[in-house]
C-alpha positions in Angstrom: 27.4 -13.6 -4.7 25.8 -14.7 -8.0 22.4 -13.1 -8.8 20.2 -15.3 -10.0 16.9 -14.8 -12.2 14.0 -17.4 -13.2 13.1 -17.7 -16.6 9.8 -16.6 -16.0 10.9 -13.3 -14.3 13.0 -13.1 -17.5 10.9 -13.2 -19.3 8.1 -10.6 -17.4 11.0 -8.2 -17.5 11.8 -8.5 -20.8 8.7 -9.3 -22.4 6.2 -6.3 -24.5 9.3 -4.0 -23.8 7.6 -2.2 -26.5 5.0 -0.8 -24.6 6.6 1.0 -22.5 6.3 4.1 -24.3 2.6 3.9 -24.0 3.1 4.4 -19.8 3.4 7.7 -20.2 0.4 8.1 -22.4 -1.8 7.8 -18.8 -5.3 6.1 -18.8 -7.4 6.0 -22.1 -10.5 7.5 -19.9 -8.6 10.8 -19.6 -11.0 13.9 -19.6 -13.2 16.1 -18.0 -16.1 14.4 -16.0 -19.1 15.9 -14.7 -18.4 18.0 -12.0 -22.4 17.8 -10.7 -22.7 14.5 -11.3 -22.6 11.9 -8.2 -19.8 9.1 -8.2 -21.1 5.9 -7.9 -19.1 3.7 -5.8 -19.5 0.0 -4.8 -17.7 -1.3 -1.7 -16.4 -5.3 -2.1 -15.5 -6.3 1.4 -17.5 -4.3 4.6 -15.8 -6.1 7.5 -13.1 -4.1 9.9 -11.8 -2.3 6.9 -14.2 -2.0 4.5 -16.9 0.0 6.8 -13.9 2.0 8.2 -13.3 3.1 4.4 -17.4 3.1 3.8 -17.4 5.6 6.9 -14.5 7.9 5.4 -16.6 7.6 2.1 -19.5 9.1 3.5 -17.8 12.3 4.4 -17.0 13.1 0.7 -19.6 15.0 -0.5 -21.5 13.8 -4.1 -20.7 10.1 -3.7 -23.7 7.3 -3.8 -23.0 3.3 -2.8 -25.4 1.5 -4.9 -24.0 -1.6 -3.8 -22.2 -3.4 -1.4 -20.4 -6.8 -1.5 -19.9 -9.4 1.3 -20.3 -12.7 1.9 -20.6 -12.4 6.1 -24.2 -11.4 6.0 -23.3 -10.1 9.8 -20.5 -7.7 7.9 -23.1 -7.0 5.1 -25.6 -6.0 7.5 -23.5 -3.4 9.7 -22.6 -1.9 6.3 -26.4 -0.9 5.0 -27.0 0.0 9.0 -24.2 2.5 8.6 -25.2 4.0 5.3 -28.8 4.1 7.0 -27.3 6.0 10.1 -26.2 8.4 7.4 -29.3 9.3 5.7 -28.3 7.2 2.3 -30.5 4.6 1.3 -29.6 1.3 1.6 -27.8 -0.7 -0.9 -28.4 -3.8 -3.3 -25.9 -6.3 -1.3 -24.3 -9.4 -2.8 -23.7 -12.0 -0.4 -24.3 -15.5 -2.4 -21.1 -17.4 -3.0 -17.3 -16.6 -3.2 -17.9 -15.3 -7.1 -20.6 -12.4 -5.8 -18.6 -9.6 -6.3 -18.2 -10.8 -9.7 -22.4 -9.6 -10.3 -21.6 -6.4 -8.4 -18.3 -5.3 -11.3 -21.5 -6.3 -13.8 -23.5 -3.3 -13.3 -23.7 -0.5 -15.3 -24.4 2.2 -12.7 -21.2 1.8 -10.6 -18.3 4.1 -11.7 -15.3 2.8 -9.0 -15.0 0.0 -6.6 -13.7 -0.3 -3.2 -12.1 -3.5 -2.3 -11.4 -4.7 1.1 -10.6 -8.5 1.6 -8.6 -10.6 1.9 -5.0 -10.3 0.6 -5.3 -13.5 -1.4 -8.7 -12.1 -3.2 -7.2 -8.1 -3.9 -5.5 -9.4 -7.2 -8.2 -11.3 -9.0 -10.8 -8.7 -7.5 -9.2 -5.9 -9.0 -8.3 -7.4 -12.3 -11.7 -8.1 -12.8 -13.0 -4.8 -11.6 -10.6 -3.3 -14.7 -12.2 -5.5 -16.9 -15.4 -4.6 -16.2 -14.4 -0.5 -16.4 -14.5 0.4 -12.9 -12.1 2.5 -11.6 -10.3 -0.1 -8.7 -9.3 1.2 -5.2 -7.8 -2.2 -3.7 -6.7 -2.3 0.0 -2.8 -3.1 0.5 -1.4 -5.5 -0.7 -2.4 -5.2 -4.6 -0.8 -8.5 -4.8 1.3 -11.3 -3.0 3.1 -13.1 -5.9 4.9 -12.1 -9.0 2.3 -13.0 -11.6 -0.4 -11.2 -9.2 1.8 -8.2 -9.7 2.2 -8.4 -13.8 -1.4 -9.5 -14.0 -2.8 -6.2 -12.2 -0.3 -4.5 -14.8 -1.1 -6.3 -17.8 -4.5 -6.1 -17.4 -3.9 -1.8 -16.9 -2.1 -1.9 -20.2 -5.0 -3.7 -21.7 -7.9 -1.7 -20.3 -6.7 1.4 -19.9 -8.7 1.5 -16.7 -6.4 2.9 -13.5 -6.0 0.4 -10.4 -4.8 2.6 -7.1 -3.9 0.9 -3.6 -5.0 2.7 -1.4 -1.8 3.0 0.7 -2.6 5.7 2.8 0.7 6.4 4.3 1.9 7.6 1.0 -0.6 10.6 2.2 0.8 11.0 5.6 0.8 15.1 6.8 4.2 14.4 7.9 5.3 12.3 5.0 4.6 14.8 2.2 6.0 17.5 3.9 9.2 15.4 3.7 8.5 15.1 0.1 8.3 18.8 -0.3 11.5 19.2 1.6 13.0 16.6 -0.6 12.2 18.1 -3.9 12.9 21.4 -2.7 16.7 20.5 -2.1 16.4 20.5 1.4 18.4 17.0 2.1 20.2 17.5 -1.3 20.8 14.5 -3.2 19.2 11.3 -1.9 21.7 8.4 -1.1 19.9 5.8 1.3 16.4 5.2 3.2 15.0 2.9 6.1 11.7 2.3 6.5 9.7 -0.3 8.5 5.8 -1.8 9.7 6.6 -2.3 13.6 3.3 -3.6 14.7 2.6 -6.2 17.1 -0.3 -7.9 15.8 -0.3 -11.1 17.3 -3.3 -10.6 19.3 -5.9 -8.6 17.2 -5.0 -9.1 13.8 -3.6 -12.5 13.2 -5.4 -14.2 15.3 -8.7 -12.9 18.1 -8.7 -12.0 21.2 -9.7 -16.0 22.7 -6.7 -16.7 20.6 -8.7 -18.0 17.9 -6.3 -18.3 14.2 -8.0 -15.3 11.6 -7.5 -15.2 7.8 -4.1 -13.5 8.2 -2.5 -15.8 10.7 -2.9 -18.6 7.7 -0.2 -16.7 6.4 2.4 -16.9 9.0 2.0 -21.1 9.0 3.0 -20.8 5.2 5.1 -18.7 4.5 8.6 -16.7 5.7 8.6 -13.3 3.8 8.0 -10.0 4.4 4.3 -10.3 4.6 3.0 -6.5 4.5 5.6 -4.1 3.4 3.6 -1.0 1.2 3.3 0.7 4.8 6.7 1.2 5.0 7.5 2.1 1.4 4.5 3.9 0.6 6.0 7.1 1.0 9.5 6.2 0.3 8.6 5.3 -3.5 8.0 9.5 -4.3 11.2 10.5 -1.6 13.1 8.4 -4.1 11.8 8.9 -7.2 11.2 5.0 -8.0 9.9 4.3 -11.0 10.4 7.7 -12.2 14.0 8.4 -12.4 15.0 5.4 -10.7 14.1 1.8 -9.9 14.2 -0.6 -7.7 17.4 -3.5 -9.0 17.9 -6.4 -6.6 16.8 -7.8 -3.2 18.6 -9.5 -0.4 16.3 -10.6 2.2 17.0 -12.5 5.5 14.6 -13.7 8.3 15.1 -14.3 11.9 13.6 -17.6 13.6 10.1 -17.6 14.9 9.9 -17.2 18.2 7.4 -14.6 19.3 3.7 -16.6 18.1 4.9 -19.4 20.3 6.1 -17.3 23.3 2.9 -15.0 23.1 1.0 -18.2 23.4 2.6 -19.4 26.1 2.4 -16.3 28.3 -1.4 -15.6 27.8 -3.1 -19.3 27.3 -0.4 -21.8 29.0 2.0 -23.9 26.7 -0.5 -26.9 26.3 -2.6 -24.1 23.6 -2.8 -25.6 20.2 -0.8 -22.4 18.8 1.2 -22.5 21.3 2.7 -25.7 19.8 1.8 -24.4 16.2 5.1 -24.5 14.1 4.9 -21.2 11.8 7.1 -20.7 8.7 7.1 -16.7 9.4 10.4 -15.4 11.0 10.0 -13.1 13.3 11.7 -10.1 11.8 12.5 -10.1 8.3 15.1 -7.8 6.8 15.4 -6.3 2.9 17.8 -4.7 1.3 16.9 -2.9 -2.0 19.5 -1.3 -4.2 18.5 1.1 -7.0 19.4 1.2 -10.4 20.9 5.0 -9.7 22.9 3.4 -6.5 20.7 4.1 -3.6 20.0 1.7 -1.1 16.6 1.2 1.4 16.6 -1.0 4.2 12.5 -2.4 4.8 11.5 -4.7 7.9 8.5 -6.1 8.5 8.4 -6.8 12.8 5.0 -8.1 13.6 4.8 -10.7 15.5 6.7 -9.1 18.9 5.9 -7.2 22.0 6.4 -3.6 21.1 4.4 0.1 20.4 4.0 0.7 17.0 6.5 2.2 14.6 7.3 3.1 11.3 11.1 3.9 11.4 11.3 6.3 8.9 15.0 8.0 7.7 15.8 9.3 4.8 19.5 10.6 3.7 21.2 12.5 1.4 24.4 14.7 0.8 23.2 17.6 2.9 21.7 16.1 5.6 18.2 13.5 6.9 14.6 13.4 8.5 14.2 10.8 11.0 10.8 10.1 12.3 11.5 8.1 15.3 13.5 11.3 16.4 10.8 13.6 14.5 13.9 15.7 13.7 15.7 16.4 11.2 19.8 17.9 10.6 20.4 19.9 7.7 24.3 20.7 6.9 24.9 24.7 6.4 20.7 25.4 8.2 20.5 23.5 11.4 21.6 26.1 14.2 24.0 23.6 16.1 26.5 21.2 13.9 25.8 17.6 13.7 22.7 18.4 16.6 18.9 17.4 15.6 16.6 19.7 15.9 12.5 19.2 16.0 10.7 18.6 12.7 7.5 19.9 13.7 8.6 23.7 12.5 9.6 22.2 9.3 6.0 20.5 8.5 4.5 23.7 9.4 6.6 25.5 6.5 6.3 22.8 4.0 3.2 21.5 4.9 1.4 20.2 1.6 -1.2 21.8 -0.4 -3.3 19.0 -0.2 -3.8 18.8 3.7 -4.5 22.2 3.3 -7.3 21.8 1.4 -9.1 19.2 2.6 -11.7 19.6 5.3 -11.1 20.8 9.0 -13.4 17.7 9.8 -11.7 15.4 8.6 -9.2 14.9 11.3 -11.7 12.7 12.6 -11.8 10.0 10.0 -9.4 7.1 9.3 -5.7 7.6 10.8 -6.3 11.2 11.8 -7.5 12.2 8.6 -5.1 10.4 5.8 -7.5 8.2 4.8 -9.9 10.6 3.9 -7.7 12.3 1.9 -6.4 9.2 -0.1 -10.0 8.6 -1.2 -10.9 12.4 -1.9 -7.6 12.1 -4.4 -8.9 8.5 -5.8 -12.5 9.7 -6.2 -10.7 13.1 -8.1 -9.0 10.9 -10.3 -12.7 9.1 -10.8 -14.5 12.5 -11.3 -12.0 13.7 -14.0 -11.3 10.3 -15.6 -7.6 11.3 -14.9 -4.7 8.5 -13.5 -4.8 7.7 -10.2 -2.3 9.2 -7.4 -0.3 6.2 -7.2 -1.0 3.6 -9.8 -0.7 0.4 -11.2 2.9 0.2 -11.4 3.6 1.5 -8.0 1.1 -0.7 -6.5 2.7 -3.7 -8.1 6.9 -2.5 -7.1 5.4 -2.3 -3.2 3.6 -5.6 -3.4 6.3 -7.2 -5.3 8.7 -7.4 -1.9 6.4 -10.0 -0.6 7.8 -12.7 -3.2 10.9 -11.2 -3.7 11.6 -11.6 0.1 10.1 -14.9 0.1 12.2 -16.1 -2.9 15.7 -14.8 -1.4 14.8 -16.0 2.0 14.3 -19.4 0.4 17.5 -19.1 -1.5 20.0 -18.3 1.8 19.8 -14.8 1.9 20.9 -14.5 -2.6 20.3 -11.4 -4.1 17.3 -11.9 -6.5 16.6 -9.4 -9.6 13.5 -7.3 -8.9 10.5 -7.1 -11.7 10.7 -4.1 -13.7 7.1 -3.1 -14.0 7.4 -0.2 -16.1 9.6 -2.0 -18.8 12.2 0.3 -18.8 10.0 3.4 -19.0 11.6 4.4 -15.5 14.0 6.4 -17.2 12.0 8.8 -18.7 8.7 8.8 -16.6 8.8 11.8 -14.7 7.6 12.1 -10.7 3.7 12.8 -11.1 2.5 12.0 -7.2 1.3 14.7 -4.9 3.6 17.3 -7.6 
């Protein structure tokens, strides 16, 4: 099969090769901050997410929210009634028209911004919260198309401001003990990985409860990709060493038909429902195949639309043996007690358990996904603090959100391989691993 490559991808890829050098040179803002001085944080976007986040927020001590951004006054509102419930004053909110976020980046007293919309609105959001100095924390995906993706990282290279999104699995208790186990030579050297986002979200997320069509169910009409893939790869980027020491090459993508919209329609409202008739672009499970500059390979679906408990499908594989997480075992060759039998991971997490979930408060179990959450933003709001990079930055944000349209573009081409975006410039090579080390 030929692989084929637009000139504008050519030219992205090949374009300012020079500055690669300068990734390694981290964010211009590097230094000590103020360790008594509060973090002022804004918050773009206080619906579902946002006041989830807010909520997490509130647990990290010396942190103010000076303002808030949203333009549902109802979201607004439940937002300043939850910084009230905690003692905090309320907030100056912005509310007036799709371009009030833009007066919120234009104040001088906010040092970071939290942004929680729309997938559409992350990438201008964030680009303009770079311009305007504020560190960015921008929900998942940081982008959907490849010139969202090289304009969060042109923007970096011209700002010098870090841009982190804030996929929290990457901080999963499980998931960086894996990483541990990985760099420690556990699993020896890594060959292949599958990861997925199993989720039905039919009924709650892409469209309501009365079977009403939401923001995100716009989507599936319009488009047949892999529509939210940084859950699956946020941890697999660090297990294999993408971006430093490796790199993601080319893409194959295929997509099933779309059957499970309709069918879920049909069971719950009767087949006369307007979505029930609906015709919808999105295939029902879509399937990538990623092969690394070093030869590895990782397998990503995206299965959202079907009846079925949710699931990450996690495996990674090397020479000397693999984790599985829908087993939650692992085999190692020459240390499990019986050959070629799993045996349970839990004891494993306990030994390699990382330093950061160690640190981080016994309370915090009861914030956002068991706790991961919360320690994403106490790691972002670090960074912030000591005006150091970010845990995962720009260029990993943009590789993860880059297999929407690369997915979208081989789909549309039968299944081709297409050339992924190289959004370090070549400064893979020599970049060394940095995250949770």
């Amino acid at each position: 099969m030929t692989i084929r490559m637009t000139r504008r991808q050519a030219l992205e890829v090949g374009g300012m090769a020079a500055m690669g050098l300068a990734l390694a040179a981290g964010s211009s803002a590097e230094g000590e901050g103020d360790p008594g001085k509060p973090i002022r944080a804004g918050v773009i976007g206080t619906g579902n997410r946002g006041k989830s986040l807010l909520g997490d927020m509130l647990m990290i001590p010396g942190l103010e929210f000076p303002a808030l951004c949203d333009i549902n006054p109802g979201n607004l509102e439940m937002a300043q009634a939850l910084l009230e419930k905690n003692g905090r004053p309320r907030a100056e909110g912005y509310q007036d028209g799709e371009e009030a976020y833009l007066k919120l980046l234009q104040r001088e007293d906010l040092d970071a911004v939290i942004i929680a919309t729309p997938w559409q609105l992350h990438t201008p959001m964030a680009v303009a919260g770079m311009k305007h100095g504020k560190y960015v924390g921008v929900e998942v995906p940081a982008a959907i198309s490849y010139e969202g993706c090289w304009e969060l990282v042109n923007t970096y290279e011209e700002t010098r401001v870090p841009c982190m999104m804030l996929e929290n699995w990457s901080f999963r208790r499980d998931n960086l003990a894996v990483l541990r186990m990985i760099r420690e030579g556990l699993f020896g050297e890594i060959v292949h990985c599958h990861c997925a986002h199993s989720h039905d979200c039919v009924d709650h997320w892409f469209f309501d409860s009365e079977g009403n069509i939401r923001w995100g169910g716009e989507f599936l009409i319009k488009y047949n990709r892999d529509q939210y893939p940084t859950h699956s790869q946020g941890p697999v980027l660090s297990w294999m060493d993408i971006n430093c020491g490796d790199a993601y090459a080319t893409l194959v993508a295929t997509a099933s038909d779309s059957k499970g919209i309709n069918a879920f329609f049909e069971r719950k409202f009767g087949p006369d429902h307007p979505n029930a008739k609906q015709a919808y672009k999105q295939g029902d499970i879509v399937t990538s195949m990623v092969r690394t500059q070093r030869g590895k390979t990782l397998v990503i679906n995206y299965d959202m639309q079907l009846p079925r408990p949710y699931d990450n499908r996690w495996m990674i594989q090397g020479t000397l043996g693999l984790y599985d997480e829908p087993h939650n075992s692992v085999y190692i060759e020459g240390r499990s007690p019986e050959n070629h039998t799993w045996e349970p991971f839990p004891p494993y997490q306990d030994q390699y358990d990382h330093p950061w979930w160690k640190e981080i408060d016994k309370n915090a179990g009861a914030a956002g996904h068991g706790g991961t959450d919360y320690l994403e933003l106490v790691k972002f709001f670090e960074a912030v603090r000591n005006k150091t990079q970010t845990p995962i930055d720009v260029y990993d944000s943009a590789t993860m959100s880059s297999i929407i349209p690369l997915s979208e573009d081989s789909i549309a081409r039968g299944s081709q391989p297409v050339v992924c975006p190289d959004y370090t410039r070549g400064a893979w090579k020599t970049r060394k691993p940095t995250f949770a080390v």
